[in-house]
N, C-alpha and C positions, 0 to 999 in steps of 0.2 A: 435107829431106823429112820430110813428118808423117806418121806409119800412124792409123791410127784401128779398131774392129770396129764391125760392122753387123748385130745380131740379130733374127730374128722370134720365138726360141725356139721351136719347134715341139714337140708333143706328139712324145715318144718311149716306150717300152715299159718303161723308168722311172719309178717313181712320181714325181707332185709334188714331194715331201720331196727325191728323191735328185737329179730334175733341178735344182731350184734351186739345192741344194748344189754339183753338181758346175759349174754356170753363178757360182756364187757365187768358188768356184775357179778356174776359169777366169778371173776378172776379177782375183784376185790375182796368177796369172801374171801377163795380161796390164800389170799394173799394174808391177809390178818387173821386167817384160822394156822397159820403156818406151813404152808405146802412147801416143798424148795423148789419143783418148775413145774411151766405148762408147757406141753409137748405139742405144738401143731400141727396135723399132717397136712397132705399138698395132693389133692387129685383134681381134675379138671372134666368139664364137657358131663357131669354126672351129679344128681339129687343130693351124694357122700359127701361132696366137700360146698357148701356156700361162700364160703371163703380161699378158693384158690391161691390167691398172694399172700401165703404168710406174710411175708415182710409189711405191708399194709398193717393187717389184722395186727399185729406185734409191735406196731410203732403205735397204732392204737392203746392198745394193752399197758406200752412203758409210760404212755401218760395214768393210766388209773393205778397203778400200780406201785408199790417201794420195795417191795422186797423178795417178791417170790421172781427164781428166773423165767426168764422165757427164751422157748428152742422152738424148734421145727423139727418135725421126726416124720419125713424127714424133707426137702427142698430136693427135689427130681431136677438132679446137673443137666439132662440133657436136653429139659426145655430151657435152659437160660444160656444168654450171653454169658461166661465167664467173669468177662471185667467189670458189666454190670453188676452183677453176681457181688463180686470184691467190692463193691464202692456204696453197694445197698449193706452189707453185712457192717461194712465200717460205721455207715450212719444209724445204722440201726443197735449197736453196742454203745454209740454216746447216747442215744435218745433213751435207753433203759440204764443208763447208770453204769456200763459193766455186769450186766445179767444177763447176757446175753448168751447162748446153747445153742453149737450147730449141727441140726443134723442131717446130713445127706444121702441119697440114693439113684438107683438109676430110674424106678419106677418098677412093678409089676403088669401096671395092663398094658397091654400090643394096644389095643384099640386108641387108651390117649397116645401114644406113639405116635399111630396112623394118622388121626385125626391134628397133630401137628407139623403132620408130612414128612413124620420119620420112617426110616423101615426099623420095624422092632428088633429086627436081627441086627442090628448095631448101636440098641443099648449100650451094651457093656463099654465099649470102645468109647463110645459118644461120653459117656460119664466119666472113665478114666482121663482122657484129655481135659476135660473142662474141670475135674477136680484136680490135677496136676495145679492149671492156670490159678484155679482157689489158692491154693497151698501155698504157689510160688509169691502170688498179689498180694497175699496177708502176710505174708513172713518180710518181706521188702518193703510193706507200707508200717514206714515207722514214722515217728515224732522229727526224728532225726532228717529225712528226706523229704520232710513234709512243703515243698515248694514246686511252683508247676511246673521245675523243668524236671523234675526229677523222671528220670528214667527207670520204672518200676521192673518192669517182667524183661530181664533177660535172658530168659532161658524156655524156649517154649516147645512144645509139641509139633513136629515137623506138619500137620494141619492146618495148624493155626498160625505158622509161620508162612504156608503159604501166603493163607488168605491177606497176611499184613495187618491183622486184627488186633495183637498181643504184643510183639514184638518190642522193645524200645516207647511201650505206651508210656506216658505221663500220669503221674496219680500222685495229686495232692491229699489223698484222707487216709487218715488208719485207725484202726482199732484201739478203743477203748482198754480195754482190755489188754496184755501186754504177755509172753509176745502177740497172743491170738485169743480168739475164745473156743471153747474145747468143742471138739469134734466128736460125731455121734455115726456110727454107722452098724443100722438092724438089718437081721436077717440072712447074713454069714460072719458068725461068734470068730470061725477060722482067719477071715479076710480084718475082720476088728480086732482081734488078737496080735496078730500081727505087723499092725501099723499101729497100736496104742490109741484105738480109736477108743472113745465109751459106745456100749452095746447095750442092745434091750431085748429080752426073750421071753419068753410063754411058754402055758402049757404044765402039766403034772411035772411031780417035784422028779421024777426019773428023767426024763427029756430036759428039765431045766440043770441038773445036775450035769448030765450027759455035756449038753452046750456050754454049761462052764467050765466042765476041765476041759475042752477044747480052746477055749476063750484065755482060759490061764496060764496052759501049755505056751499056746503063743504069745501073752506076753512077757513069758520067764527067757526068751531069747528072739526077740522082735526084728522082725526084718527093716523095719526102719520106724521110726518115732515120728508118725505126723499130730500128737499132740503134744511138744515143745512145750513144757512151764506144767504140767499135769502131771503132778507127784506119782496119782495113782488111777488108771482108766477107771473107769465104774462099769459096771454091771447091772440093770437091774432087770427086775420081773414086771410083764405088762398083762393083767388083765382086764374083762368090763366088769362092772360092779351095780349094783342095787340092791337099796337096803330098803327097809322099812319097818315098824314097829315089830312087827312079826314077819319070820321068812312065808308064813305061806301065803299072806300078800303079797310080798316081794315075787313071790313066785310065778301067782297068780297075771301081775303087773308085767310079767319080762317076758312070757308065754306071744303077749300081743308086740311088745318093743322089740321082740329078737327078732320078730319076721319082717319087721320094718326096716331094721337094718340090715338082715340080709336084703335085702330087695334092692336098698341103696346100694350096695354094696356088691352085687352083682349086676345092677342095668345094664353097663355099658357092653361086659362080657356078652350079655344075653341080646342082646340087641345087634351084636355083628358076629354072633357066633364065633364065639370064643371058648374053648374048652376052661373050665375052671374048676373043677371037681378036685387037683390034686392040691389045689394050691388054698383053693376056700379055708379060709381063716373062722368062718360064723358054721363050717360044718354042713353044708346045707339048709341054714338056718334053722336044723335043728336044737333048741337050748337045752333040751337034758342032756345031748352030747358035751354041748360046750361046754356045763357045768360039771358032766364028769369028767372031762379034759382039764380043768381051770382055767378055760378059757373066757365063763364068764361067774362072775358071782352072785348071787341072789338070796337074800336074806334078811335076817336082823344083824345089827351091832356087832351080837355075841358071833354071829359067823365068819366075821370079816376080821374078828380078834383071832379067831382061831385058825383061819386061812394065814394070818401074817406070821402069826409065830410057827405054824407050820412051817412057811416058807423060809424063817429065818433058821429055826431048828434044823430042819433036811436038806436046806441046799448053801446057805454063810450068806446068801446074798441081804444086804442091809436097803437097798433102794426098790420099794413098790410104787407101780406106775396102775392108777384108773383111770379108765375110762368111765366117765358119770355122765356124761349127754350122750345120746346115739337113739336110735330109732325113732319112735314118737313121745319119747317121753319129755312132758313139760316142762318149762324152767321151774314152774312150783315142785311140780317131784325133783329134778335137780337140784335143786336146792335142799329140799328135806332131806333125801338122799346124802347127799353132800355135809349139810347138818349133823346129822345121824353121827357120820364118820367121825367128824370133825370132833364133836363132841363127847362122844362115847368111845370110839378106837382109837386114835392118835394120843390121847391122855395116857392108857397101855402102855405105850411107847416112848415115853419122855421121862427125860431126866436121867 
């Protein structure tokens, strides 16, 4: 069994400076308690994310860090330049050693769309193109063409061929990692199935079940392979977590931090009127919902033992992903939290 963390970093009552540091912490624990990655997600204009630029936050990270990976769950394609995109991902797989996890998406909220003068109705498209140019830029920047005349992208998306952007570009750097570093794509198990991406899911062991044999069907005859060199996609289970000596603190403790995070976690939506009821992930910031869903966990040690092996018993999946920072909970409770796990569950599981 693999743990994993799953962060949005959310604006807390700490400065910039202090939360970075004490997230920067956090990841050296989590590095020498044995995690195998940090998962960062990407939202903008919103209290959810403090850290918008993974790539930033994560070159940070590959200095405090030796051994646990680090990803992006997921880098939203359609706010970047593309080739940007390839040349940041390249320097950022030397700067971690080859630990490097990418994971990609189009985004959820209309409103960051808007607000970067997209129309949200070409998402999809907008992401498709700019992760073709991904695919194409990593797979061509080798060892081998590594000189500035080299002509990396020849083959581009009639878009980005107008603009003149992509075409016959130069690109002296590549990936650590060889041929690439693996790919990560949540939130349609079908559309990851299918392209051999690795996926991450949620939710009660029938729904996770459900999205795996979807997940598996598709890659038992894959419409095409965009993780090259990846024996075998992964799959895991993501939920929020908090523990504490006894669940009915823990309980107690998540009643105040689940409303915190909904709250982050719906601003932007509420503020430009944006329907969000189908898609709310926090339930309505309800948490006896989320906790009857698995969508968050709250307890002691013994709970989090017996959530995993549930999870491993009813559904085969071996990789659990938490969330330990989110709403207003403290790096001191993050940590103990985090502790907790470390010290009492993950032992469960080894060897």
């Amino acid at each position: 069994m693999r743990f994993g963390i799953f962060d949005h970093m959310e604006l807390t009552s700490s400065t910039l400076a202090e939360l970075y540091e004490e997230r920067l912490r956090m990841l050296e624990y989590a590095d020498a308690a044995g995690f195998w990655c940090y998962h960062k997600a990407e939202h903008h204009f919103t209290p959810l994310d403090a850290a918008p630029s993974s790539t930033v936050f994560l070159a940070a990270a590959s200095q405090r860090t030796q051994r646990i990976r680090l990803g992006s769950m997921v880098m939203l394609l359609p706010f970047y330049e593309p080739l940007r995109f390839v040349e940041e991902i390249c320097m950022l797989d030397h700067l971690c050693g080859g630990r490097l996890e990418v994971g990609v998406g189009k985004g959820i909220s209309p409103a960051e769309h808007a607000l970067w003068g997209h129309d949200p109705a070409t998402a999809r498209e907008r992401f498709e193109e700019a992760f073709e140019i991904v695919r194409v830029g990593l797979s061509e920047a080798t060892p081998e063409r590594a000189d500035p005349g080299s002509d990396v992208l020849e083959s581009v998306t009639e878009r980005y061929r107008r603009t003149g952007s992509a075409d016959g570009t130069p690109q002296p750097l590549h990936t650590l990692q060889r041929p690439r570093p693996g790919f990560w794509y949540p939130g349609n198990v079908d559309y990851a199935g299918r392209h051999r991406l690795h996926t991450i899911v949620g939710g009660p062991a029938r729904a996770i079940n459900r999205a795996a044999e979807i997940y598996r069907k598709g890659l038992e005859r894959p419409d095409s392979d965009w993780n090259p060199g990846v024996a075998e996609p992964m799959i895991g289970v993501q939920a929020h977590i908090y523990l504490d000596t006894t669940a009915a603190a823990a309980i107690d403790r998540v009643r105040q931090a689940y409303a915190v995070y909904h709250r982050n976690l719906t601003t932007l939506w509420h503020r430009y009127d944006v329907p969000i009821a189908e898609i709310d992930p926090t339930f309505g910031g309800r948490f006896d919902v989320a906790m009857e869903r698995s969508a968050l966990l709250a307890g002691s040690p013994r709970t989090a033992i017996e959530y995993v092996r549930r999870v491993a018993r009813e559904t085969g999946i071996s990789y659990v992903v938490f969330a330990f920072g989110w709403g207003d909970l403290t790096h001191a409770e993050i940590m103990r939290s985090m502790g907790l796990f470390a010290e009492e569950v993950m032992p469960e599981f080894q060897g």
